[in-house]
C-alpha positions as a Python dict, from the first residue, in 0.01 Angstrom:
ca = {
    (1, 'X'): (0, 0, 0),
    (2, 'X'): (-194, -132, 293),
    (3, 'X'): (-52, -244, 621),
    (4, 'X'): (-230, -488, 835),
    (5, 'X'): (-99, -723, 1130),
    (6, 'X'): (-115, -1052, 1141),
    (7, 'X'): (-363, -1052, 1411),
    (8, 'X'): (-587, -828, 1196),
    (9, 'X'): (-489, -1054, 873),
    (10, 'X'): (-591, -1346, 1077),
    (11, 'X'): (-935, -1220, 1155),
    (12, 'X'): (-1038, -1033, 829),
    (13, 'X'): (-936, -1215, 532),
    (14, 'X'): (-1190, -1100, 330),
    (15, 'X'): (-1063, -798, 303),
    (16, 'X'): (-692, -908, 239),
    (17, 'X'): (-898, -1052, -82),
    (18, 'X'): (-1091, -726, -139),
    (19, 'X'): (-732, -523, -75),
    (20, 'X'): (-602, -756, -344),
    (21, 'X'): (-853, -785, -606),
    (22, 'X'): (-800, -383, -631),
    (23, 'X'): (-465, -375, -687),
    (24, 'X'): (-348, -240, -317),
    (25, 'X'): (-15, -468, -177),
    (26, 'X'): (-16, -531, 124),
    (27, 'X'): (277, -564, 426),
    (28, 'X'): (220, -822, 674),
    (29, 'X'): (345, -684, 1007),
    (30, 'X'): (473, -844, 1330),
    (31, 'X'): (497, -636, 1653),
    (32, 'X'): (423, -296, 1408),
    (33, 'X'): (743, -473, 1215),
    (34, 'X'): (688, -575, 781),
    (35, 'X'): (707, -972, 783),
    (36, 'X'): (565, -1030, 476),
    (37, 'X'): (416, -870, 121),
    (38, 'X'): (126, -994, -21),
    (39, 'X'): (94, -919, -412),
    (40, 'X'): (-250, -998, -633),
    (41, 'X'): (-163, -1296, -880),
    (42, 'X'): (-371, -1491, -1093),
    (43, 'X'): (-376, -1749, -1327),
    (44, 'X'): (-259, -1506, -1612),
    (45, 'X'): (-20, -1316, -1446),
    (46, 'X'): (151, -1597, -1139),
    (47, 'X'): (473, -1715, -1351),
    (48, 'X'): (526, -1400, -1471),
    (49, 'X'): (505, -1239, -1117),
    (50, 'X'): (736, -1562, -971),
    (51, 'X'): (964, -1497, -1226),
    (52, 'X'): (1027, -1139, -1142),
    (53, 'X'): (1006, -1223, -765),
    (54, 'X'): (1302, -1494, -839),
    (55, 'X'): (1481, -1224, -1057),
    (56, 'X'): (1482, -961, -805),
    (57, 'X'): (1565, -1181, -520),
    (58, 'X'): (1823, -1279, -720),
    (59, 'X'): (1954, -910, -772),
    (60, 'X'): (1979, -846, -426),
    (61, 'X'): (2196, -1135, -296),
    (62, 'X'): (2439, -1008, -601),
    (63, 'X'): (2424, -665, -459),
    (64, 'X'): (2499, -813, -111),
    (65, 'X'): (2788, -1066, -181),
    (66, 'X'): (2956, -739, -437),
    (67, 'X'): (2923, -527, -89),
    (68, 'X'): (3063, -785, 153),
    (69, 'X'): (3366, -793, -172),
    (70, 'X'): (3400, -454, -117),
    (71, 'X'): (3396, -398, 237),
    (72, 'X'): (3638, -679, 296),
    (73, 'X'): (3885, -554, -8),
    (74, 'X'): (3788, -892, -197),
    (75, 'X'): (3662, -722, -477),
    (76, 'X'): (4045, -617, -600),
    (77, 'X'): (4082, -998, -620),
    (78, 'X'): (4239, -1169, -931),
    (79, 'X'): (4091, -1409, -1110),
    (80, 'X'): (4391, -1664, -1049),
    (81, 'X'): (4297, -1536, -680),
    (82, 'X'): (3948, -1641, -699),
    (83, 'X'): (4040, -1971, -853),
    (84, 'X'): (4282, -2077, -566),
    (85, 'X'): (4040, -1981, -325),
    (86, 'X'): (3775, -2243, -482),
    (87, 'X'): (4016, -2491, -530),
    (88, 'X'): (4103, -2480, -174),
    (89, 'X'): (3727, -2511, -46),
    (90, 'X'): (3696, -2785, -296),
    (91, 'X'): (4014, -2983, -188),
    (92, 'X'): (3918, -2895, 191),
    (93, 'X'): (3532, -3029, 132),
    (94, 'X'): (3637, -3339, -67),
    (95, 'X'): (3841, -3448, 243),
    (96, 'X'): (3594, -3396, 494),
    (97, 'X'): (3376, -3618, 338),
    (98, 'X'): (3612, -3887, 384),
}
């Protein structure tokens, strides 16, 4: 894995392609800080590589909202719990609309 600022990005992207066409990632960095990830893709491989982008995005902001549950005790929650809870955002949203 390479890293390479966005100055450097900025002035060299010939190598970002040359970085990429071997294989190497690459993190995008701000003020010595990761910004970004650049991954090869290509016609054969882009919606597969989306699709696993999506999927593990998706994991995380489970993993996230299961440790806010936790931390705040919500995850000991019944169902009939959770339901109220919904219905009571729904009722309160409905009525600000009017």
């Amino acid at each position: 894995m390479r890293f390479m600022s966005i100055r450097e990005f900025r002035a060299s992207t010939g190598q970002l392609k040359e970085l990429l066409a071997s294989k190497e990632n690459v993190v995008l960095t701000s003020n010595g800080k990761p910004t970004a990830i650049i991954i090869d893709a290509n016609e054969e491989n882009f919606e597969n590589t989306l699709r696993d982008i999506r999927l593990m995005k998706a994991k995380r902001a489970i993993e996230s909202i299961q440790k806010h549950a936790e931390n705040n005790g919500l995850d000991k929650m019944t169902l009939e719990e959770i339901n109220q809870l919904v219905y009571e955002d729904e009722e309160e949203n409905y009525l600000s609309e009017l």
